[in-house]
N, C-alpha and C positions, 0 to 999 in steps of 0.2 A: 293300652290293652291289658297291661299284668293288673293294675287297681281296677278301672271298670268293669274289666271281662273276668279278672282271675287267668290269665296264661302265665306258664310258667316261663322263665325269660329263655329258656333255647326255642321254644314254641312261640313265642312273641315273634323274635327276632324276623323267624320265615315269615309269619303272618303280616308282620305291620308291612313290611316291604312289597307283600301282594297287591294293595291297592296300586302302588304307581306304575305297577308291569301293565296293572289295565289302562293306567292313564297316560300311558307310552302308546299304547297300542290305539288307544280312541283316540290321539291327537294325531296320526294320521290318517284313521280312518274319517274322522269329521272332517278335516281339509281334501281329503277328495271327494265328499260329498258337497261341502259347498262350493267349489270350484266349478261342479257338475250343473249349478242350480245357476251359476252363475253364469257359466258359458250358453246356458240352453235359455240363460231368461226369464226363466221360472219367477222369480223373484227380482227386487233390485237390488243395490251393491247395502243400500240402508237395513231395509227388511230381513237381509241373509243375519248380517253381523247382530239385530235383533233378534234372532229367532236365535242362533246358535247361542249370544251369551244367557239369554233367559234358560234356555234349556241348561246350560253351564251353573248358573246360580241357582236358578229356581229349582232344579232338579238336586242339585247337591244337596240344598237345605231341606228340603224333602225329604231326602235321605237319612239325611244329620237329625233330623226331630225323629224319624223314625228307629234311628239307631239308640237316641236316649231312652226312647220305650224299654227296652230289652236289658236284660238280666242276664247273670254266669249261663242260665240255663239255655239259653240261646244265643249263646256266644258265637257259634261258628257262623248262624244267621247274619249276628252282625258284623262280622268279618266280610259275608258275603254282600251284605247292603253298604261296606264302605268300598267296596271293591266297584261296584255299582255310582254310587259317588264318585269318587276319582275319575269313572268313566267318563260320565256326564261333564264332570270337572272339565277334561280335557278341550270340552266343545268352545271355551272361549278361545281357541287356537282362531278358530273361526269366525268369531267374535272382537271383542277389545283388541286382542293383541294383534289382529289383521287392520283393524279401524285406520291404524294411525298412516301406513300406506293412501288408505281411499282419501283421508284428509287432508295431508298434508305430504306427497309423494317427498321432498326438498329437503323436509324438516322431520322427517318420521325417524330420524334415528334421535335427536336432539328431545322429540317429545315419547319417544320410546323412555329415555333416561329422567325425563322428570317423573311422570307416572311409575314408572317403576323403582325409585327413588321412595316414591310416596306409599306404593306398595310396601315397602320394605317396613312402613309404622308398625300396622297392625303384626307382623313377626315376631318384632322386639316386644311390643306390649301384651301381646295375646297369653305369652308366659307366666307376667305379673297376674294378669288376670286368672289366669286359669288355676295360679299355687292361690290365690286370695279367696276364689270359690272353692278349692277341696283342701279345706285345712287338715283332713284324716283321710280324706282321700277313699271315700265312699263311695257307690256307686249311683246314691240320691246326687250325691256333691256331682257326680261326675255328668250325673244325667241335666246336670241346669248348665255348667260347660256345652250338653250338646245344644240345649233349646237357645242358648244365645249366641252360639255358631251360626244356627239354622237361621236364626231372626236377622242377624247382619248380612247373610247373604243373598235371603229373599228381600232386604230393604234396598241392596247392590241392583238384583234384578228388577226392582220396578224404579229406581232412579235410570238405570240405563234406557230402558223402555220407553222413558217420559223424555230422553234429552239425545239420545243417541242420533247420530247423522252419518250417511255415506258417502254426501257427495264430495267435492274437490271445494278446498274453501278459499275466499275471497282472498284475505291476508296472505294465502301460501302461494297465489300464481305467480308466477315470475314477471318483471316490469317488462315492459319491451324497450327493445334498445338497440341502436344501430349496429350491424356487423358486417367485417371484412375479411375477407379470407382471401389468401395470398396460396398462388396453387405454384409448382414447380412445373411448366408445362413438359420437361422430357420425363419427368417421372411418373409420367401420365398415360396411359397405355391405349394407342389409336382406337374410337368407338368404344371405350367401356367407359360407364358413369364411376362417378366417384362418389363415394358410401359417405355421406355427412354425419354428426351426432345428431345438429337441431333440425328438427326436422320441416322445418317454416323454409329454410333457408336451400338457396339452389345456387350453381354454378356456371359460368359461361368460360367454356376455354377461349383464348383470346389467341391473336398471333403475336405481341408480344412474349417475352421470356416469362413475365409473372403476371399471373392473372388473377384481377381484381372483380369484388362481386359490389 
């Protein structure tokens, strides 16, 4: 903001931090809205997670090429269009970062940390990139910084769009496989069921001491 926009750095400081107060705020607001779509049907588990990350990339980058347009002289405008941004940002709450639940419920913390592993490139590189387009730190230099922000993440939203899936996939179901469960019959309370984790699986009290399924 101090080189593209001209803020002086006490005015910076408060400004740049405003976008993520909005994208605090939108990533719980989009999670109760698709929860909403989701409980009523509206949509299915695929179609949500595609609508909220296009809205998340497609809309960001919208924003971001809109934000390069602009000059000192509408600076606070674009403060207000990154704040906007961030918003929209937030909606892959709903999106990607939900996906890996619908896909793979077993494995979603293991493929949470590769992808976000892989996330973490573009962070390190984006720096390189960004001191190599503004060697004087212009605000033309700074406006092609925004037009290839905006390009990479509307090319994010239409790869998701082309490949995304919601359902439960074949590799992540669990094998089936025999089980026994051994019950303590006095620690078992006359006529009430006993609460199991799997839920395939049922119980017969027996008259023996331990009872076999």
């Amino acid at each position: 903001m101090k080189e593209s926009l001209d803020f002086d750095v006490k005015e910076n400081g408060a400004l740049s931090a405003l976008p993520y107060v909005c994208q605090f705020v939108g990533a719980i607001i989009v999670g109760q809205i698709a929860d909403k779509v989701r409980e009523k049907q509206l949509m299915s588990t695929k179609n949500v997670r595609k609508l909220f990350q296009t809205i998340s990339l497609g809309g960001a980058g919208i924003c971001v090429a809109f934000v390069g347009q602009m000059g000192c002289e509408h600076r606070y405008t674009a403060v207000g269009i990154l704040c906007l941004c961030t918003g929209l940002l937030s909606a892959n709450r709903a999106g990607y970062l939900s996906n890996h639940l619908d896909l793979a419920p077993s494995y979603a913390g293991i493929l949470y940390g590769i992808t976000n592993t892989v996330a973490t490139v573009p962070g390190m590189v984006a720096p390189i990139i960004t001191g190599a387009l503004t060697p004087t730190g212009s605000s033309s230099e700074w406006r092609t910084v925004f037009y290839v922000c905006a390009g990479v993440a509307l090319a994010g939203a239409v790869i998701y769009l082309l490949l995304a899936d919601g359902e439960l996939q074949a590799w992540a179901v669990p094998e089936e496989g025999n089980y026994e469960v051994k019950v303590d019959k006095d620690a078992l309370s006359e006529g009430k069921p006993m609460a199991l984790r799997e839920p395939n699986l049922a119980v017969t009290v027996e008259e023996d001491q331990n009872t076999k399924l």
